[in-house]
N, C-alpha and C positions, 0 to 999 in steps of 0.2 A: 590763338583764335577763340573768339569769343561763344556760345554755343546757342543763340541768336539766329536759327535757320529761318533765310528768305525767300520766299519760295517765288520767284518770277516770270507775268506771264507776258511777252510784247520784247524780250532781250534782243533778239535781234535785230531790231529795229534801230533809228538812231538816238534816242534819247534814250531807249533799253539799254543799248551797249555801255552807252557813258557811265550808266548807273553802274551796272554789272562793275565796271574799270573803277568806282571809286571804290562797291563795295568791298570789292577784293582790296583796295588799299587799307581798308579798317579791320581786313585780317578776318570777312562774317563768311561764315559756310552759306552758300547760295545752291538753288535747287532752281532751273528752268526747266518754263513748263515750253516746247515749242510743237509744233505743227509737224504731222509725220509728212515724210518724205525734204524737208528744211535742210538745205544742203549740207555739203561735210565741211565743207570753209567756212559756214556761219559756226555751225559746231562745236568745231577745232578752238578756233576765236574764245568761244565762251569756255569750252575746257583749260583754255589754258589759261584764261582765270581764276580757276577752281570750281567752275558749276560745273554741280551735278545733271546735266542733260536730261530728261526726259520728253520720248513723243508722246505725245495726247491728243486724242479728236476728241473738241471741245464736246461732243456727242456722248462720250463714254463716259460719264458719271463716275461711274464706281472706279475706274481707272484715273479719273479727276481727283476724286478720293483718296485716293491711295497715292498719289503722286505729290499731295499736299500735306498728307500727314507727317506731322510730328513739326510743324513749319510754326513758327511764333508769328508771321504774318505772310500775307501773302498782297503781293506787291502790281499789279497792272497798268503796263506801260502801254499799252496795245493804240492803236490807231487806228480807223477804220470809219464806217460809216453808223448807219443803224446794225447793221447785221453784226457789228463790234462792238460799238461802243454798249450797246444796250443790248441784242442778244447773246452774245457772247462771254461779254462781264455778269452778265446774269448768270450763266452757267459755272462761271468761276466762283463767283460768288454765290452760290448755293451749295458748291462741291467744299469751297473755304467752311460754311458754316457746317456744314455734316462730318465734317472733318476736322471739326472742334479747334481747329485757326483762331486764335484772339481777335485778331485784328485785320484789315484789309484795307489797303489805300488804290482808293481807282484812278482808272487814268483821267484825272480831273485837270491836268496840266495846260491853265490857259487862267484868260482873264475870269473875272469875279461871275461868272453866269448865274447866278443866280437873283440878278439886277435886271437879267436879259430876258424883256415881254416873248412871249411867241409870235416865232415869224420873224423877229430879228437879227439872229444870229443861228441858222443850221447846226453848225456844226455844237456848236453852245446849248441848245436848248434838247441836244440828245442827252450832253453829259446833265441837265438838269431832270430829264426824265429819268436815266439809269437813277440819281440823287434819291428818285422818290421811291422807289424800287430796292433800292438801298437801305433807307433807312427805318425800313421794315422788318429787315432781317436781322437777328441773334447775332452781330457782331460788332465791334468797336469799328467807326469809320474814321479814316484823317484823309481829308480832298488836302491835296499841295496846289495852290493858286500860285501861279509867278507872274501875270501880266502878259506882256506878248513876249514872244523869244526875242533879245533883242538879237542876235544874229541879222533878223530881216532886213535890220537897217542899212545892211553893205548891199544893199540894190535887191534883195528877194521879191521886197516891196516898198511901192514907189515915195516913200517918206522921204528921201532925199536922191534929188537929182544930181547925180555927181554931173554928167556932164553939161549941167546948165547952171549951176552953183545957185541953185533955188532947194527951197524944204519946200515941199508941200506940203497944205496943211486947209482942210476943209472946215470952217468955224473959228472958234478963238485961239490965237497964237500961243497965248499965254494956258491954255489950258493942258495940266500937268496928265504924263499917261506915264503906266506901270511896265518896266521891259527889265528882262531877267538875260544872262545868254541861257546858251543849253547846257554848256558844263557848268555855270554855277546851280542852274537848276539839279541836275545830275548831282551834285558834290552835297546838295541841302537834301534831295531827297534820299540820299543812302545814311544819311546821319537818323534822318526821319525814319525810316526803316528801323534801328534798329534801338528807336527811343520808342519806351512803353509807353509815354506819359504823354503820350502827344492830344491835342486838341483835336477836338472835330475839323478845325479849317485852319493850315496853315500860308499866313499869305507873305508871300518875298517880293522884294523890288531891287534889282541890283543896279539900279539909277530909277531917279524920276525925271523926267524930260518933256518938255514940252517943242515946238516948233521954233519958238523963241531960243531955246538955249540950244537947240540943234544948230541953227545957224548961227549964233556966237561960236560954238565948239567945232564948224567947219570953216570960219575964217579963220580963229584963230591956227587950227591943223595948217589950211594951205595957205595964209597970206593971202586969199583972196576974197572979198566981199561976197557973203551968201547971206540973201533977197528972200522971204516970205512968199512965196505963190499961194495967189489966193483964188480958186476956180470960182468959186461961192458958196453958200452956206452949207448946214448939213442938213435941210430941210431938201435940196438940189440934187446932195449927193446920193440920198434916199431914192430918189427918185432915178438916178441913173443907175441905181442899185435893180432897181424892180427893171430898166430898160435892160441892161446888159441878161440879168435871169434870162427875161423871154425870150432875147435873141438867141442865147447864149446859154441853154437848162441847165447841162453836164450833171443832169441828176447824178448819176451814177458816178460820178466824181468827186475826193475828196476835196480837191481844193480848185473847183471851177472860179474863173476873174470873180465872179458876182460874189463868192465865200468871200475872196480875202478881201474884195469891197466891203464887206458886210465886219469883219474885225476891223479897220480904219476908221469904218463910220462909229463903233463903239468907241473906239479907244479914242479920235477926236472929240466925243461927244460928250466924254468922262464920264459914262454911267459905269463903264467898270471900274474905277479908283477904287483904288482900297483904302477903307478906313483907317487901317492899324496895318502894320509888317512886324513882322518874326524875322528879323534878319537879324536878330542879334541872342538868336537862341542857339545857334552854333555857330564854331571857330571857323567861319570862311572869310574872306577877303573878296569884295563884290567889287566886279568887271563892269567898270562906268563905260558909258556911249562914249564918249571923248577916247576914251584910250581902244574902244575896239574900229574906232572907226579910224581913228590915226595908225592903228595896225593894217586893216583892212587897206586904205590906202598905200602904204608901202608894199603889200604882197602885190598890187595891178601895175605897179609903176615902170 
């Protein structure tokens, strides 16, 4: 075991968990931080990968403090809205720097936001504000960029219509967009964790895809012709963007129709593309669209 203590706050969660499951494969002492009263089955789960447990009301500083000490970084998985992303992470991240933490990677896990004007992307333009909140504070940052999860694409969201053998695709066919799944993201960012040397922005792409190779890689999967839908531009989509909001606010919702309109309309519109990828700064093996969608299909069949 390496002596690399990670100090984790969001493990329970699903992208938390994965992480925890590779850390533990790299043999790193891990420390979560979770929420009192957080059941004994999510618990048990993390104990028996080797975290150290701890509750914390993100309230209690000094107990923040002290739960982070001696930790070489401390890691945030969390999900949430404003009350998360941004006040929340701020409380972590004030307890990391008082508690003389090196380094701290927040939950920045998504496309390139900080391409993303205001008002374009909700959930995007929190983690841009925590960014500037951040990068204020006495500690080393490394944001992990993956693109979108590719997971989505087995029907989460509506990119390919399996039962109509059409890609949907709002703007240019041909225009390439960044998708990671969740366990490659998960397996990059525990390596990340426990590398010093890391960079302010590290960005992954475990395929590049566009609308165009989606429907080559779904005829070829079934043998059967899959057709480009084209509703109309992204200048249209925009706008059904702002229709569904007003009908449809779900302020209070992390991922109300109008949010994950609002990531389609980025990623067709390639203002998130990343310039550069780090996919070849550790020993992974990247999970292309073709093979999880040809998975994905044999589990429905």
């Amino acid at each position: 075991m390496n002596n690399k203590l990670v100090v984790i706050a969001g493990a329970t969660g699903d992208l938390g968990g994965r992480v925890v499951r590779e850390l533990s494969k790299l043999n790193a002492p891990m420390r979560a931080i979770v929420r009192p009263g957080t059941s004994n089955s999510k618990v048990k789960v993390l104990k028996d990968y080797g975290c150290d447990v701890i509750e914390v009301d993100l309230n209690d500083h000094e107990r923040l403090i002290k739960a982070m000490t001696g930790g070489t970084v401390v890691l945030s998985v969390v999900a949430g809205l404003r009350d998360v992303i941004i006040d929340g992470q701020t409380k972590l991240l004030n307890a990391a720097v008082a508690a003389k933490v090196p380094r701290f990677i927040p939950s920045d896990f998504a496309a390139d936001f900080t391409k993303i004007p205001e008002g374009e992307n909700r959930n995007l333009n929190f983690r841009l504000e925590f960014m500037k909140i951040a990068e204020k504070a006495d500690i080393r940052l490394t944001s992990i960029l993956n693109g979108g999860f590719m997971d989505m694409l087995t029907g989460v969201a509506p990119f390919v219509l399996f039962k109509f053998d059409r890609i949907l695709c709002w703007g240019r066919a041909d225009q390439l967009m960044d998708w990671t799944t969740i366990d490659d993201t998960a397996k990059f960012t525990a390596f990340a964790a426990l590398d010093e040397t890391t960079p302010r922005f590290l960005k992954i792409a475990g395929d590049e895809i566009s609308a165009n190779s989606l429907a080559r890689d779904m005829t070829e999967i079934t043998g059967r012709t899959h057709k480009i839908l084209n509703p109309g531009g992204l200048g249209l989509f925009k706008f059904m963007i702002r229709v569904t909001r007003l009908l449809v606010p779900g302020a209070n919702e992390l991922y109300p129709p109008w949010q994950g309109m609002q990531y389609m309309h980025n990623l067709y519109s390639g203002i998130t593309k990343f310039d550069r990828l780090d996919n070849d700064r550790y020993p992974i093996t990247w999970t292309k669209a073709k093979s999880l969608l040809s998975n994905h299909l044999k589990t429905i069949k």
